[in-house]
KETI-329579 format. One line per 2 residues: their letters; for each residue x, y, z of C-alpha. Coordinates in steps of 0.5 Angstrom, whole numbers, plus 500, padded with zeros to 3 digits. Example, Ala and Ser with C-alpha at 12.3 -4.5 7.8 and 13.67 -1.06 7.14 Angstrom:
REM KETI-329579
AS = 525:491:516; 527:498:514
//
This chain:
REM KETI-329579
XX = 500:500:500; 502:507:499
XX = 505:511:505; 500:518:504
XX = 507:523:504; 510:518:499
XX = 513:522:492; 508:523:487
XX = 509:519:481; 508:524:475
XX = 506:523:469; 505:529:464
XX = 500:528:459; 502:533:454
XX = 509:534:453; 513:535:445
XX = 519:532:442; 521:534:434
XX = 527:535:430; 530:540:428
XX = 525:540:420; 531:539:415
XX = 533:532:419; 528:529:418
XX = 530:528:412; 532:521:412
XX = 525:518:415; 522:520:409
XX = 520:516:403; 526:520:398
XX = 520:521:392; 518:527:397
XX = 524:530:397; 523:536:392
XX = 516:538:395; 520:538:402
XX = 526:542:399; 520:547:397
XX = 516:546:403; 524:548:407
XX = 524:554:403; 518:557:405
XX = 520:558:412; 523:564:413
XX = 516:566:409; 512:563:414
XX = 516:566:420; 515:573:417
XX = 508:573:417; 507:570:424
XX = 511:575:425; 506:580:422
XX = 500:578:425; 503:578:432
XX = 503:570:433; 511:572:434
XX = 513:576:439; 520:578:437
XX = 523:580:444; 520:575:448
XX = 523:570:443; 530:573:444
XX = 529:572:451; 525:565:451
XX = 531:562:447; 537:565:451
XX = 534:563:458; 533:556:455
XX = 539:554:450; 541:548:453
XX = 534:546:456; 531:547:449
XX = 535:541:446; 530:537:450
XX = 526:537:445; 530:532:441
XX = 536:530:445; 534:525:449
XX = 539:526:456; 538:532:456
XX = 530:531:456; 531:526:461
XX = 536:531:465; 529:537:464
XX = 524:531:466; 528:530:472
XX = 529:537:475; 521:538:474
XX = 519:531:478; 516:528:471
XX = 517:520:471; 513:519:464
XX = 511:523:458; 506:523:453
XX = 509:525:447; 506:531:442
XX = 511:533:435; 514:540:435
XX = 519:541:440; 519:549:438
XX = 512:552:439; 515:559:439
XX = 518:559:431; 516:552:429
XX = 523:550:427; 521:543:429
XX = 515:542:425; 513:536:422
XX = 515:535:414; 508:538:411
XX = 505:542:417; 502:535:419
XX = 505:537:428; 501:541:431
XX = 496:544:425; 495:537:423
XX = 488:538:418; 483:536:414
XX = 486:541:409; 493:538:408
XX = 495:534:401; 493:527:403
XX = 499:524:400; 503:529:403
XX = 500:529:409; 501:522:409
XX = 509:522:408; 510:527:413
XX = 507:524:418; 510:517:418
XX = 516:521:418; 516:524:424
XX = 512:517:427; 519:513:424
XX = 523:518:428; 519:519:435
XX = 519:511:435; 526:511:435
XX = 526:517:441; 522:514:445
XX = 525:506:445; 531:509:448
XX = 527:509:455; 521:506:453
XX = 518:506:460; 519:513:461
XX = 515:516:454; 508:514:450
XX = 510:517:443; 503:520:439
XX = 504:517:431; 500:523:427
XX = 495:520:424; 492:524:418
XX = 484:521:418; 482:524:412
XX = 487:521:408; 485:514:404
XX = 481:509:410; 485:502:408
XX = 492:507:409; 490:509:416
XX = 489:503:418; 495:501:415
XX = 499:506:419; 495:504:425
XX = 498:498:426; 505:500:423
XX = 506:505:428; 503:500:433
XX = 508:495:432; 514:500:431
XX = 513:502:439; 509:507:439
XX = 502:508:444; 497:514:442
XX = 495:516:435; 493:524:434
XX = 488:527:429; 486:533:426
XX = 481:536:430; 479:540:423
XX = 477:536:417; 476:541:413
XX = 472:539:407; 473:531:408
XX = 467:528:412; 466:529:419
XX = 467:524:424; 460:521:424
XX = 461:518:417; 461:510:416
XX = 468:511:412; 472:512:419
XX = 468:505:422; 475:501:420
XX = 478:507:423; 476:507:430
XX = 476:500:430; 483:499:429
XX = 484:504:434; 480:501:439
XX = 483:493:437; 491:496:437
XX = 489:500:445; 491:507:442
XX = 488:512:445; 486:517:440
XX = 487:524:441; 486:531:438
XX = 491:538:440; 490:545:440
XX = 494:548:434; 489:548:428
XX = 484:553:426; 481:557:420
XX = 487:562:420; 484:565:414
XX = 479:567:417; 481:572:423
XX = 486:576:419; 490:581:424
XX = 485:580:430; 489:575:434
XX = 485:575:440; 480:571:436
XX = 485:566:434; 487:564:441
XX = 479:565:444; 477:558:438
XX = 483:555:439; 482:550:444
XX = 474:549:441; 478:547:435
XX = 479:540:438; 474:539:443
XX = 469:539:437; 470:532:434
XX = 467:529:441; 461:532:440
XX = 461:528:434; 463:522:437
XX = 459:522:443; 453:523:438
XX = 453:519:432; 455:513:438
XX = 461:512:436; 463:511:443
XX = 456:506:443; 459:502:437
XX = 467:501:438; 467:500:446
XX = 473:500:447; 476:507:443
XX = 479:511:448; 478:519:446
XX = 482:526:450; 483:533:447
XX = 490:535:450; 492:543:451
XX = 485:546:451; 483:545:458
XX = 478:542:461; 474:549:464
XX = 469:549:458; 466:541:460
XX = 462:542:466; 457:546:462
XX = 458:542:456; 456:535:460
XX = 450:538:463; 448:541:456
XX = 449:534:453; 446:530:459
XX = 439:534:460; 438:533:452
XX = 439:526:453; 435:525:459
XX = 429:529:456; 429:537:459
XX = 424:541:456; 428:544:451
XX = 430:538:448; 423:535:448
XX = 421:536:440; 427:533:438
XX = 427:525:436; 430:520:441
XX = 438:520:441; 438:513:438
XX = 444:512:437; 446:513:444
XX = 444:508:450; 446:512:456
XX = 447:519:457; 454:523:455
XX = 457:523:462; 457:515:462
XX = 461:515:455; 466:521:458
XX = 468:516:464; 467:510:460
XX = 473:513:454; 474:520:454
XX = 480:523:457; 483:531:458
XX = 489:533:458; 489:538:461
XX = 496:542:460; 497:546:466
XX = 491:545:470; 488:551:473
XX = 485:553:479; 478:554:476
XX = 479:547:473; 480:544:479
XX = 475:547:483; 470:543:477
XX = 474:536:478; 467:534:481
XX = 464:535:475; 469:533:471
XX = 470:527:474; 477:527:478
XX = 479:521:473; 478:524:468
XX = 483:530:468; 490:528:466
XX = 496:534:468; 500:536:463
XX = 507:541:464; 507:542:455
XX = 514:541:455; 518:545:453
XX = 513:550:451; 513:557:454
XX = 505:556:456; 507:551:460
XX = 510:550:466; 517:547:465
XX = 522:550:467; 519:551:474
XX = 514:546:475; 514:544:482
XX = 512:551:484; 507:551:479
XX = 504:544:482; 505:547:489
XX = 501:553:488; 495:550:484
XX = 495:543:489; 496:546:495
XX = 489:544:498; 486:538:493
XX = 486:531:497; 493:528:496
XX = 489:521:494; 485:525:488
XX = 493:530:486; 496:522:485
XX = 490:521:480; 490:527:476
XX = 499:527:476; 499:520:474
XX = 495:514:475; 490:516:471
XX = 495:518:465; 498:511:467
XX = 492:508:466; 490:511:459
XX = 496:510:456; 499:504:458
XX = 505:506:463; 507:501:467
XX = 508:504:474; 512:498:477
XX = 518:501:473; 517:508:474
XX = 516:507:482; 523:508:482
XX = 524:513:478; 517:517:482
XX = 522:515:489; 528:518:486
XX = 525:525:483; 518:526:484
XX = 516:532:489; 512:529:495
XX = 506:532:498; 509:535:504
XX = 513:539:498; 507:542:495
XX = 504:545:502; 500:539:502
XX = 498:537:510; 501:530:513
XX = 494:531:516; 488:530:510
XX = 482:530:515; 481:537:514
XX = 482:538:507; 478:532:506
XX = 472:536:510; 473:542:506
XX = 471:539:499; 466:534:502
XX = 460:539:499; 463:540:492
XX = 464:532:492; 456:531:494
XX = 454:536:489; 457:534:484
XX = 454:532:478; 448:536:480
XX = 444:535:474; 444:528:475
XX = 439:529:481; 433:530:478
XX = 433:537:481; 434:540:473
XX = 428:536:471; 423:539:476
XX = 417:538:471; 419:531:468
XX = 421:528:474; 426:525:471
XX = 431:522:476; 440:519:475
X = 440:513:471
//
């Protein structure tokens, strides 16, 4: 049994890794070479335009890169990157392509990182990702019980080639698969030509996941804000699909997050989805949701997962609602938006007074199970390295932090009372 002030052991369920982009040079297929030369060259255009529009802050670029030189080289040197983990009490990762959020310089051949889209050439699209999968499964057998590499996996391309790549990426290591969270003017994620698709997943055990990074840029002109308002309702969106065309109903054992996007806006969108389905007055005109045999929140704690990179207060005051399971912490490394390098006073100062027993879930066991660790081989790592609750200001003495959450905790799922229902009588299933 765990003694309560034992360390924690870690495990960030959002962090990036990616070569510098003219090295991936060697992983991929040479018949692309012409259209990567091309694609190289347009570099110094598109750091230009970002620059333009904002997107680029020139001086805290300059000083983001000088502070964190050394560190930096994490995001493809792998002692280095162990040396970073170490020094911020991470034993395990979650692995997401491009290193370098602030210039891009490790970007995925073709744009297919982060802003992996439904609006990318499919045959492109597809080169470059099994070249950034054939070099992250290299990366991450170097400590494979440390890292859980994310194989991009461009949906839209032809359904037997995804298939394909599902089960190469699996048998070459790696342990999660990340679609676009836009399909741009291919089918949405209710059509049957994705059934192949969330059943290979389903049958390999990787999780599917989207990332914030994508959205219709062209649209927002030099009015960055509303960039950065929609960026995170980018890839929450497909769960709405999900959920509803009862893919979750179809394919049982499909595990589906949404990482770097919060977990602030699913309280409310749980209570909406729930009340529709149960049968509150303003869904009683539509047809019965027939593809669906519980209600949302049952599939959301069945086989949805947030990672939710540099969880914030707001966040956990709603875990409840939530479900504590179901969000996963991340610290974005090496991202200036998250919490490396100073991570243990982040977690110090947002988990302070939240249970210990519910701060080791979120840190780590929940992750470990989603994505497969083995939490035999990193507990001594976690012994090694990892803060301990005394470290973030927790009490040896939980009683009273226990009493301080009892009414959140009692509350919590209100709607699933039946005190939403008033004039139906509907109670929680």
């Amino acid at each position: 049994m765990t003694d309560p002030q034992d360390p924690y052991l870690i495990i960030s369920s959002d962090c990036h890794a990616g070569l510098p982009t003219e090295e991936y040079r060697p992983y991929l297929d040479s018949r692309f070479h012409r259209e990567f030369d091309e694609f190289l060259a347009g570099r110094d255009r598109r750091r230009e335009e970002a620059t333009r529009l904002g997107i680029r802050n020139e001086a805290f670029a300059d000083k983001w890169f000088s502070d964190n030189e050394e560190g930096l080289r994490g995001g493809w040197d792998v002692a280095q990157r162990l040396k970073e983990l170490d020094s911020d009490g991470v034993a395990a990762e979650v692995v997401f392509p491009d290193a370098d959020a602030v210039d891009s310089q490790t970007a995925a051949p073709f744009g297919v990182g982060l802003g992996l889209s439904g609006d990318q050439d499919p045959e492109l699209g597809m080169a470059g990702a099994q070249a950034h999968n054939r070099w992250l499964a290299e990366f991450v057998s170097q400590n494979p019980e440390r890292h859980c590499g994310v194989a991009l996996l461009p949906i839209t391309a032809e359904p037997d080639k995804v298939v394909a790549e599902i089960h190469r990426a699996k048998e070459s290591g790696l342990g999660a698969l990340m679609i676009p969270s836009m399909w741009v003017d291919h089918p949405p994620y209710h059509d049957p030509r994705y059934e192949p698709i969330w059943a290979a997943a389903a049958e390999t055990q990787m999780p599917l996941v989207t990332h914030s990074g994508a959205a219709p840029r062209h649209e927002y002109g030099d009015h960055l804000g509303i960039y950065v308002s929609e960026v995170t309702w980018w890839p929450a969106r497909p769960l709405h699909f999900l959920i509803w065309s009862g893919v979750f109903e179809r394919h049982p054992g499909l595990k589906f997050g949404v990482a770097e996007s919060g977990c602030w806006w699913l309280p409310n969108l749980l209570w909406f989805m729930d009340r529709l389905y149960l049968g509150a007055h303003g869904g009683k005109k539509l047809s019965p949701f027939s593809a669906l045999k519980r209600p949302p929140s049952e599939y959301l704690d069945r086989q949805v997962f947030i990672c939710a990179t540099n969880t914030k207060r707001r966040e956990l005051a709603q875990r409840y609602e939530i479900g504590v399971d179901n969000i996963l912490w991340g610290s974005d490394f090496p991202h200036p938006e998250g919490t490396w390098p100073n991570t243990r006073t982040w977690l110090k100062n947002t988990f302070h007074d939240i249970p210990v027993a519910e701060t080791r879930r979120m840190l780590g066991l929940a992750a470990a199970e989603v994505f497969g660790f083995d939490t035999d081989k990193l507990a001594s790592i976690a012994r090694r390295i990892g803060p301990t609750p005394a470290d973030l200001g927790q009490p040896e003495d939980q009683a009273a932090v226990e009493a301080s959450w009892a009414r959140s905790r009692e509350v919590g799922r209100h709607w699933l009372t039946g005190n939403d229902f008033p004039t139906m009588g509907v109670t929680a299933p």
